[in-house]
TIBA-970246 format. One record per residue (C-alpha): residue in one letter; x, z, y. Coordinates in nm, 2 decimals, always signed. Each point is the difference from the previous one (the first is absolute). Layout:
resn / X / Z / Y
a / X / Z / Y
...
// end
This chain:
resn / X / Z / Y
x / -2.17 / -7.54 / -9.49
x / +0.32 / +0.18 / -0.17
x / +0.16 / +0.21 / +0.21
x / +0.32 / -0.17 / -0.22
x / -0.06 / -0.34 / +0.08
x / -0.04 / +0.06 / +0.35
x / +0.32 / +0.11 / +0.05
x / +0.15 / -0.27 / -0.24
x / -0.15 / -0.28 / +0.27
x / +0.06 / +0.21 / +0.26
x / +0.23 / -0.25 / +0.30
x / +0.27 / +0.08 / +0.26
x / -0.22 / +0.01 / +0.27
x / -0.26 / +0.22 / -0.18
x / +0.24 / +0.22 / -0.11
x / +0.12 / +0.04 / +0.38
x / -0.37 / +0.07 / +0.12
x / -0.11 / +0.23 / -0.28
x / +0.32 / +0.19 / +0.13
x / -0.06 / +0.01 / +0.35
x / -0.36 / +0.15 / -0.17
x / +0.11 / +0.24 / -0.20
x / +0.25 / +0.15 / +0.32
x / -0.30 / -0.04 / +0.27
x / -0.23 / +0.19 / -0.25
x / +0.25 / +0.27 / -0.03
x / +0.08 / +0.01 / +0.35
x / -0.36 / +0.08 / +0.03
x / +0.03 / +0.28 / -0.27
x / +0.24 / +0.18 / +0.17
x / -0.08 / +0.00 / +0.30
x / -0.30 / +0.10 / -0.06
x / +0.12 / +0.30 / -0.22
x / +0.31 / +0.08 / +0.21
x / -0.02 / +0.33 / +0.20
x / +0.24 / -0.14 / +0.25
x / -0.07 / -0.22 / +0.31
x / +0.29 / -0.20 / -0.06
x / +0.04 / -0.33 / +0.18
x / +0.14 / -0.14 / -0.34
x / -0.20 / -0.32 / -0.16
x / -0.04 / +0.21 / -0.33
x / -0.09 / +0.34 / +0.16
x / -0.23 / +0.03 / +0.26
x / -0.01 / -0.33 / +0.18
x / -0.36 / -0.13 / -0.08
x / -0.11 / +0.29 / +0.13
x / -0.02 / -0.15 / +0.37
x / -0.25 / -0.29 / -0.11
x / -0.31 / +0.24 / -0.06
x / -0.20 / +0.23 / +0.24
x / +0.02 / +0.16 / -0.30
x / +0.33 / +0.09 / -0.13
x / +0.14 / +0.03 / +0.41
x / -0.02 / +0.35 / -0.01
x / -0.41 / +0.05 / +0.11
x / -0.08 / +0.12 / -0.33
x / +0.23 / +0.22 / -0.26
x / +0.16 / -0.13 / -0.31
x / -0.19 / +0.06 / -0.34
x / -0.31 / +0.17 / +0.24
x / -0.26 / -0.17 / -0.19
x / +0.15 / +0.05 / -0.35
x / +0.05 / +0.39 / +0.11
x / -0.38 / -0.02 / +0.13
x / -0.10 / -0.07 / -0.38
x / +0.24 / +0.22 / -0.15
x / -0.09 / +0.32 / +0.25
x / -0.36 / -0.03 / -0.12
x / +0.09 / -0.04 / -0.36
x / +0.17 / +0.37 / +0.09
x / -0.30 / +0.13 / +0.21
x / -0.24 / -0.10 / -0.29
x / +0.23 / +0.21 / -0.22
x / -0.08 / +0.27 / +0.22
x / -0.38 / -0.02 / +0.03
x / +0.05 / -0.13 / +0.38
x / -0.18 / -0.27 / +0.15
x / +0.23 / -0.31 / -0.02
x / -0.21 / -0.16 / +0.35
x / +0.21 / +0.29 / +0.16
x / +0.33 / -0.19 / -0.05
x / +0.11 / -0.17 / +0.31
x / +0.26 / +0.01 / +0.28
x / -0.13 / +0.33 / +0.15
x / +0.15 / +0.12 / -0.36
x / +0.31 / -0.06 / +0.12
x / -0.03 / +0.29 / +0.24
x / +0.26 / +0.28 / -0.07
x / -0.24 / +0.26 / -0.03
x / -0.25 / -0.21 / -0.20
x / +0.26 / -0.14 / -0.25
x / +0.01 / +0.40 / -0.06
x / -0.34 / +0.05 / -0.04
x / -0.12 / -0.29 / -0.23
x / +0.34 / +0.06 / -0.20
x / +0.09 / -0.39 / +0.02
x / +0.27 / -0.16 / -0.26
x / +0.02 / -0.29 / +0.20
x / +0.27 / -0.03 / +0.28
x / -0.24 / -0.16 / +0.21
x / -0.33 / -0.26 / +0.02
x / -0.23 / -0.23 / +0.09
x / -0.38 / +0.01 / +0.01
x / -0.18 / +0.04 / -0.33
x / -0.31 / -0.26 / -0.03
x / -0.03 / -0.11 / -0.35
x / -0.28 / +0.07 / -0.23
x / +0.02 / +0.40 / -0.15
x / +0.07 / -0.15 / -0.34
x / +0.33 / -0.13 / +0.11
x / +0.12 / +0.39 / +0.13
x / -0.10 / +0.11 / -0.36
x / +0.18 / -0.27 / -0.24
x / +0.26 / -0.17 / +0.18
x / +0.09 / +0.28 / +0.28
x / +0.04 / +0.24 / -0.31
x / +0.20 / -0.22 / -0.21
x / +0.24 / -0.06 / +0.29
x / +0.00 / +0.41 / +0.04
x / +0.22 / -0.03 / -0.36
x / +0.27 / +0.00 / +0.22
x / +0.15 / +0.07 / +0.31
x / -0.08 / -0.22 / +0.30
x / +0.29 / -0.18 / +0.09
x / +0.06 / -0.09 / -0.39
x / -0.34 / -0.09 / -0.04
x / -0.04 / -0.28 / +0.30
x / +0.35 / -0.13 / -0.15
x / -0.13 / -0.04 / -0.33
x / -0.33 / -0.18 / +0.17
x / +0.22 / -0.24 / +0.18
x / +0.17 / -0.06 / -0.34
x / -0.37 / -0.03 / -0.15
x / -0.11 / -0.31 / +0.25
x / +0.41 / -0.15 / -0.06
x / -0.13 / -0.01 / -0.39
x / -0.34 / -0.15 / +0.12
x / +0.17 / -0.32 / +0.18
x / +0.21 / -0.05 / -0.37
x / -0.29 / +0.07 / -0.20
x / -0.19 / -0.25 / +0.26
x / +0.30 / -0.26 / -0.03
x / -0.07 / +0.01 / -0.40
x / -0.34 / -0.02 / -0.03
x / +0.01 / -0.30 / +0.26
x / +0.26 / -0.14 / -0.21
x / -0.19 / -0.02 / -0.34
x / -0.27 / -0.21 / +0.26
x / +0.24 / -0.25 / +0.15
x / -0.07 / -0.34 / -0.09
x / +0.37 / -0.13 / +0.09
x / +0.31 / +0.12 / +0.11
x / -0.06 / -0.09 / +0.40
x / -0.28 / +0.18 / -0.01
x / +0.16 / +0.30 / -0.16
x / +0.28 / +0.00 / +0.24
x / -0.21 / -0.01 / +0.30
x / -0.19 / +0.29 / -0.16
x / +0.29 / +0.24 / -0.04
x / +0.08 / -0.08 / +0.41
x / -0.40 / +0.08 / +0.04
x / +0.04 / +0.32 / -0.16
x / +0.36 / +0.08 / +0.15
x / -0.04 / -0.11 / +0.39
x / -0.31 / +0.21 / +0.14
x / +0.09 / +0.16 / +0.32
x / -0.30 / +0.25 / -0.01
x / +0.13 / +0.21 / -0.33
x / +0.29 / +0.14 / +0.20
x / -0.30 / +0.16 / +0.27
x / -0.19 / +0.08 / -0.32
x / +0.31 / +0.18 / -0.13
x / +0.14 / +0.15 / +0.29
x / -0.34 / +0.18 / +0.03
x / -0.11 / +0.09 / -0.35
x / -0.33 / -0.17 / -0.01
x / -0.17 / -0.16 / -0.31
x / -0.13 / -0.32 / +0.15
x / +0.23 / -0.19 / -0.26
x / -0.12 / +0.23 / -0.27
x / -0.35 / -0.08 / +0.04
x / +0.07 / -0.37 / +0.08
x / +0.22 / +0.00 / -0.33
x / -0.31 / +0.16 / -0.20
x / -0.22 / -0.34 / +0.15
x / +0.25 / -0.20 / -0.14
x / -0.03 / +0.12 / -0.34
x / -0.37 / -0.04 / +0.05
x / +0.04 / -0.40 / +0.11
x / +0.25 / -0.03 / -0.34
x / -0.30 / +0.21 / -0.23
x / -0.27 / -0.26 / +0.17
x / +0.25 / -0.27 / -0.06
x / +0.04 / +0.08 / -0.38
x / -0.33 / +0.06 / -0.02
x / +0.04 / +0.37 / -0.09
x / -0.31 / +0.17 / +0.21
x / +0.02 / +0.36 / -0.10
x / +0.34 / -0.02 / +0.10
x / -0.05 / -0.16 / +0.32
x / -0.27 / +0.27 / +0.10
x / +0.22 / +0.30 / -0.07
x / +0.31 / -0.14 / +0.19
x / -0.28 / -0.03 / +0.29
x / -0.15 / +0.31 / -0.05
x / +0.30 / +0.19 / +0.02
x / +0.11 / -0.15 / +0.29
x / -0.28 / +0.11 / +0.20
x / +0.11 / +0.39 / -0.04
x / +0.33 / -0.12 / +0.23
x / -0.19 / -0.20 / +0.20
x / -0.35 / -0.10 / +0.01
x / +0.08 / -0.40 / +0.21
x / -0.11 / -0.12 / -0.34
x / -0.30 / +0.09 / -0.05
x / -0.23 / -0.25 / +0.11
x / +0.14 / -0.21 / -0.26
x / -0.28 / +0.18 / -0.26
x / -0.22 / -0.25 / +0.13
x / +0.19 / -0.29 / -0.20
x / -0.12 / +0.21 / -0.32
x / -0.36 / +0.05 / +0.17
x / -0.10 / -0.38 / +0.04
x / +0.13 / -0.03 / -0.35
x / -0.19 / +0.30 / -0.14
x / +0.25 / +0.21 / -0.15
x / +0.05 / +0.22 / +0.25
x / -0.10 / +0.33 / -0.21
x / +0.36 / +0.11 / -0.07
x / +0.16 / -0.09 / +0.35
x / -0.31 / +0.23 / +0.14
x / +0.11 / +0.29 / -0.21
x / +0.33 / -0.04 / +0.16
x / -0.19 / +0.02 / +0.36
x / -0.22 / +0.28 / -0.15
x / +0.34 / +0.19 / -0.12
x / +0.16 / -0.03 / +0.38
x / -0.34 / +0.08 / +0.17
x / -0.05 / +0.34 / -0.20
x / +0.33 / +0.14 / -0.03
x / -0.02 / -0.05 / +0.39
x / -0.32 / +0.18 / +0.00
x / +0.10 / +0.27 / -0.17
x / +0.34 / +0.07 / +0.23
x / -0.23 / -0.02 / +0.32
x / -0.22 / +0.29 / -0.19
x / +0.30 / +0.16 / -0.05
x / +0.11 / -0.03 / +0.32
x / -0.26 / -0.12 / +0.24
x / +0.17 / +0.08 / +0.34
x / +0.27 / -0.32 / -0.12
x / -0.31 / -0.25 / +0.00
x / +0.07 / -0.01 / +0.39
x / +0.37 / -0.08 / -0.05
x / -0.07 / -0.25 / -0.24
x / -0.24 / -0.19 / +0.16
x / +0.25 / -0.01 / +0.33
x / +0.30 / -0.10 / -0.20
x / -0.15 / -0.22 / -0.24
x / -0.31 / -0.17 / +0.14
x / -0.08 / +0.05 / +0.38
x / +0.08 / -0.31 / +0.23
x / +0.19 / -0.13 / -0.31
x / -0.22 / -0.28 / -0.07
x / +0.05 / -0.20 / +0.29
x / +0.17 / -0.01 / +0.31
x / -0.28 / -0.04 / +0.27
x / -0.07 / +0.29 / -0.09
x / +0.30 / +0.18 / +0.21
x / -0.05 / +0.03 / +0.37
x / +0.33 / -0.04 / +0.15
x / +0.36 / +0.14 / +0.01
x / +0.31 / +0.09 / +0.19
x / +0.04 / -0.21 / +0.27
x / -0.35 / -0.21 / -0.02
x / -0.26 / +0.03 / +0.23
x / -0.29 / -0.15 / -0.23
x / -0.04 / -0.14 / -0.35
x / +0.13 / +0.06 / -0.36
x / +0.36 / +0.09 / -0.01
x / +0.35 / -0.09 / -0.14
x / +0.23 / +0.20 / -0.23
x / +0.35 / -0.14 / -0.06
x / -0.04 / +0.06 / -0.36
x / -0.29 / -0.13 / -0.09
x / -0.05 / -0.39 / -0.06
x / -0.33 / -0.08 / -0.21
x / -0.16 / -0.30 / +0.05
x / -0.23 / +0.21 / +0.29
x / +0.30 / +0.05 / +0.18
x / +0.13 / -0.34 / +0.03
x / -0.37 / -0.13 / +0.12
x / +0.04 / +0.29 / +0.24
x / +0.36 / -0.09 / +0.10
x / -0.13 / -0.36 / +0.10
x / -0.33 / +0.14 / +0.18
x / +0.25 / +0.22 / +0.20
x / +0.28 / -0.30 / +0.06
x / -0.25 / -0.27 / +0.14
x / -0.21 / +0.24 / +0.17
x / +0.31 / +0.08 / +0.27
x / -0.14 / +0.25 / +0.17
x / +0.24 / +0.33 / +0.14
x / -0.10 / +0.33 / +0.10
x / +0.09 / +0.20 / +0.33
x / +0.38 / +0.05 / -0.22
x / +0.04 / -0.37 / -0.11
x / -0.07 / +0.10 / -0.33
x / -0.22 / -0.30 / -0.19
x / -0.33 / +0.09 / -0.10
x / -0.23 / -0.04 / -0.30
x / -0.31 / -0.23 / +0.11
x / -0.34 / +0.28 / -0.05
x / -0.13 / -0.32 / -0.22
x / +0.28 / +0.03 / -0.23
x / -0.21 / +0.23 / -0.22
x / -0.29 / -0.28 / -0.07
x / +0.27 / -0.24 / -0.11
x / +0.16 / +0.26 / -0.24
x / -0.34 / +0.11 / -0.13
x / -0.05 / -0.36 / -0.10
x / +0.36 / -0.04 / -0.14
x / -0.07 / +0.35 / -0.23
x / -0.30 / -0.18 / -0.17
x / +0.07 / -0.36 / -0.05
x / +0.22 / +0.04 / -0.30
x / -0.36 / +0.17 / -0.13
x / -0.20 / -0.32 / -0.09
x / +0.32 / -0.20 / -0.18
x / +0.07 / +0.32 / -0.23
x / -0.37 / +0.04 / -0.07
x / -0.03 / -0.41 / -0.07
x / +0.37 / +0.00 / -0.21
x / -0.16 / +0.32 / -0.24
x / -0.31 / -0.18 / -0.09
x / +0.18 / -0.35 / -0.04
x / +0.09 / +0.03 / -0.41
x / +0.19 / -0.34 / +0.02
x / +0.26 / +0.19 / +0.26
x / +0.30 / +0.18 / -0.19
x / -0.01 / +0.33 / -0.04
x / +0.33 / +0.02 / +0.19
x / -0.07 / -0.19 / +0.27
x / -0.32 / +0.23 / +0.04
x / +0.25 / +0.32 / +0.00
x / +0.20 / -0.15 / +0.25
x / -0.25 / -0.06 / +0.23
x / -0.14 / +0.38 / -0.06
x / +0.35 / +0.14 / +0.08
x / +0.03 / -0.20 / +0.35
x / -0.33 / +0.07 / +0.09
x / +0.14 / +0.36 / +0.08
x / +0.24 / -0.16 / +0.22
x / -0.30 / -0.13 / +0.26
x / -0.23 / +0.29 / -0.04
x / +0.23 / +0.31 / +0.06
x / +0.13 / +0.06 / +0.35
x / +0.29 / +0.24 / -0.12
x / +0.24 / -0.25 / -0.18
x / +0.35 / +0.09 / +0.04
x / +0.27 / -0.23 / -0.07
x / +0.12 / +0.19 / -0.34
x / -0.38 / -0.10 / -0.14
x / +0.09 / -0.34 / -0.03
x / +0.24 / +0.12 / -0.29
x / -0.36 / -0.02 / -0.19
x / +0.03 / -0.41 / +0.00
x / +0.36 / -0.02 / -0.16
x / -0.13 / +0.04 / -0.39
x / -0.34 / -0.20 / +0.06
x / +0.15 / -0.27 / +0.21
x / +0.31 / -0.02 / -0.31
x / -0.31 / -0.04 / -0.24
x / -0.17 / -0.26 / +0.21
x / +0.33 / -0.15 / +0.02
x / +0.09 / +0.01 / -0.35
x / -0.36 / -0.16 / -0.10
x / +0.06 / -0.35 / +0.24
x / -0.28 / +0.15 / +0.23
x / +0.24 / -0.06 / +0.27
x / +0.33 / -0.20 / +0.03
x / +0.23 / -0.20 / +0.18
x / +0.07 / +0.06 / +0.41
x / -0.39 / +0.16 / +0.04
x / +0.17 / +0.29 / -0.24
x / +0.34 / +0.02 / +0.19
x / -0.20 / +0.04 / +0.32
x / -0.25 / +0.23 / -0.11
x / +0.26 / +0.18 / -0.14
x / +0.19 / +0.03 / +0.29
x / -0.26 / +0.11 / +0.22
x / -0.05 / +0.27 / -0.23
x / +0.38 / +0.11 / -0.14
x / +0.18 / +0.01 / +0.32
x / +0.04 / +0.28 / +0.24
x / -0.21 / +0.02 / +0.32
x / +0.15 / -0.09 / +0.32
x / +0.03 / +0.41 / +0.08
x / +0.35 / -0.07 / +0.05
x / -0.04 / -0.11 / +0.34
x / -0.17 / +0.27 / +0.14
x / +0.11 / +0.28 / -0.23
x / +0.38 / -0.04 / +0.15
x / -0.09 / +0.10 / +0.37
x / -0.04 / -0.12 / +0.31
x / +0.38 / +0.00 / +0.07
x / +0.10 / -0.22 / -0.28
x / -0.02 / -0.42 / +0.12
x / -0.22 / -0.04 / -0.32
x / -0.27 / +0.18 / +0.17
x / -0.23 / -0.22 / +0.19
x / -0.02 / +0.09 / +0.32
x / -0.22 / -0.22 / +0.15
x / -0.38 / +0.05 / -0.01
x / -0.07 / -0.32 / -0.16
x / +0.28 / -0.03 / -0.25
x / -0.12 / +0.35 / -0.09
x / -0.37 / -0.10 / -0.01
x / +0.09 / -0.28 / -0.24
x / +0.22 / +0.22 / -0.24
x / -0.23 / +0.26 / +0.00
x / -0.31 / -0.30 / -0.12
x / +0.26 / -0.10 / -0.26
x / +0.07 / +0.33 / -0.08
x / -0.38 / +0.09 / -0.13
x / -0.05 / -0.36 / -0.10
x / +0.24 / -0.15 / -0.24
x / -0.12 / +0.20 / -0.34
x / -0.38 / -0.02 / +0.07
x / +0.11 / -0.41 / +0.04
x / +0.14 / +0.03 / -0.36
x / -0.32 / +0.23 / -0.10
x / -0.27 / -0.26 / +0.16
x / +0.19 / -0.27 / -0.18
x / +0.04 / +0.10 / -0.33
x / -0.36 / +0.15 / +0.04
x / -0.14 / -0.39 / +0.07
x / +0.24 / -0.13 / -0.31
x / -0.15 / +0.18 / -0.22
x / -0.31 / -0.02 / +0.16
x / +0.01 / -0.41 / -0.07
x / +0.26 / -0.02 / -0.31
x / -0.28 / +0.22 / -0.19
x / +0.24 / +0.06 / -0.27
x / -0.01 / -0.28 / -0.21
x / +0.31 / +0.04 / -0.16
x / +0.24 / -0.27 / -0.11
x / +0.00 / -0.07 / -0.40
x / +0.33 / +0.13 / -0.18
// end
């Protein structure tokens, strides 16, 4: 559809709502951007609804986590080295850091060397505003090309509120990480397979991997089809360059593997935590699908320690090894089925991350805002099975009540209004994950005729 004749049939009430879009979107923006932590709605108030953005973890940290080893591979360092213990005084000194601060470094090598040294083009503060600029040009590019796919000018009202009211791009924002980025680069692989334009479709997946490698299981939709020769030369092209840093620099193999890979895969595989006698634990920021299956395991389970604190059932870890494979079998089924839409099959590939890795933060679920617009925009799902999916996944997490202290009367003080909030809490977006996951599962993509 013409973005023209949208606005031509555009009504009162649509006009009020695209609005009230536009002004929550850049509410998120800048507070998100804004150094301040102003209680103003446009700077600094959405802060409060994330584990996040509540002061635990710095602004920009994982932006200036990419950019420091862009500078350290300038240098001939090892970029593994670039991690909170930088921030040291005396070893921001040593390893003569440009960044003011950062996070933890656990990206393939490949991403230090191209995009850490493009960012390096100029100074650090100027260089995460232009990226936060970068992604605000992603969501209008993303509105456009959604746009030229709308059947009719509901649906391409509804997908300009898809694209404007995600919650989880202010955490991804607010921290500089490139969840969106590599979500936006899947999107442009679902409109390549939708167009038909393979070679395409492959490179805007192979690129993606060198930001993040949650995609990469997808290879196997090319496998069962046998043309999987170029998407392996993408594999091959990540697996040496990474061969050849560790030969460079062996002793950063160890820090790798921690960061990147150890206990990663699945929960059960972590032996408690502050507070817990027994049994996987609990991190406030992290909500994957794991988590919520662990969140219920601990809420009907009610058992306390010696400090009243409730525990994690030591069976917890069988259930969440079960939960980390079953999305296993349906990917492996929806690849070799050639009657199921190549979409609907790269939907199911990008969720399947969702149940299998234990460390999903809130901010990952930015991932789903460009696929989920797609799947939208192609009639894969409408109607008030969209809205609630939607919701599940766009709105902030209930942090709120717990971030704003036991003093305030939001805060619930009573063990089982807590016990409840805190299920809710890890629960609501694996819901809208689980959901969508089964929608797709039985839709199998057969998409409406234009």
């Amino acid at each position: 559809m013409k973005i023209k004749d949208f606005l031509k049939q555009l009504k009162s009430g649509q006009i009020i709502l695209l609005c009230m879009a536009v002004l929550f979107h850049l509410s998120l923006l800048f507070s998100a951007s804004n150094r301040s932590k102003g209680n103003l709605p446009l700077f600094g108030a959405w802060r409060r609804f994330a584990w996040d953005t509540s002061g635990w973890l710095p602004r920009g940290g994982d932006f200036y986590a990419i950019y420091e080893s862009g500078n350290q591979a300038i240098r001939g360092h090892p970029v593994f080295r670039v991690q909170p213990e930088m921030n040291l005084p005396e070893n921001r000194i040593k390893a003569r850091m440009r960044a003011p601060y950062v996070a933890t470094f656990r990206y393939p090598p490949l991403t230090a060397y191209t995009l850490g040294v493009v960012l390096n083009l100029f100074p650090p503060g100027v260089s995460y505003k232009l990226w936060i600029l970068f992604c605000e040009l992603l969501i209008v590019l993303g509105v456009y090309l959604s746009f030229k796919r709308a059947r009719d000018h509901t649906s391409a009202f509804w997908i300009v509120l898809i694209w404007l009211c995600f919650y989880p791009l202010h955490i991804e924002l607010y921290l500089g990480q490139f969840s969106f980025c590599m979500g936006f680069l899947i999107f442009l692989c679902g409109l390549a397979l939708l167009e038909k334009k393979e070679q395409s479709a492959i490179s805007w997946w192979g690129i993606s991997l060198f930001l993040k490698v949650y995609s990469l299981a997808f290879v196997l939709y090319w496998f069962f089809r046998k043309r999987a020769k170029k998407p392996v030369l993408w594999i091959a092209v990540l697996l040496i360059t990474t061969a050849i840093y560790f030969l460079i620099f062996p002793s950063d193999f160890a820090l790798f593997y921690d960061r990147a890979l150890k206990g990663r895969l699945f929960v059960a595989q972590q032996t408690g935590s502050v507070g817990e006698a027994k049994g996987p634990p609990l991190y406030w920021g992290s909500m994957g699908v794991q988590r919520g299956v662990l969140a219920l395991c601990r809420f009907f389970y009610l058992q306390k320690d010696s400090g009243g604190i409730f525990l994690t059932p030591p069976w917890a870890r069988y259930i969440l090894f079960l939960v980390f494979l079953f999305p296993f079998p349906f990917i492996i089924m929806a690849a070799r089925d050639k009657k199921r839409s190549s979409l609907n099959i790269l939907s199911l590939f990008t969720l399947c991350w969702f149940f299998r890795y234990f460390d999903t933060w809130e901010h990952h679920y930015i991932m789903l805002l460009p696929l989920f617009a797609l799947v939208y925009t192609e009639g894969i799902i409408r109607g008030w099975k969209a809205f609630l999916i939607y919701l599940l996944l766009a709105a902030p997490s209930l942090w709120i009540f717990f971030g704003v202290g036991e003093n305030h009367p939001l805060y619930p003080h009573h063990e089982v209004s807590y016990l409840v909030l805190e299920t809710l809490y890890y629960t609501i977006k694996p819901v809208g994950v689980v959901w969508l996951f089964i929608h797709l599962w039985r839709e199998k993509g057969k998409l409406p005729q234009k």
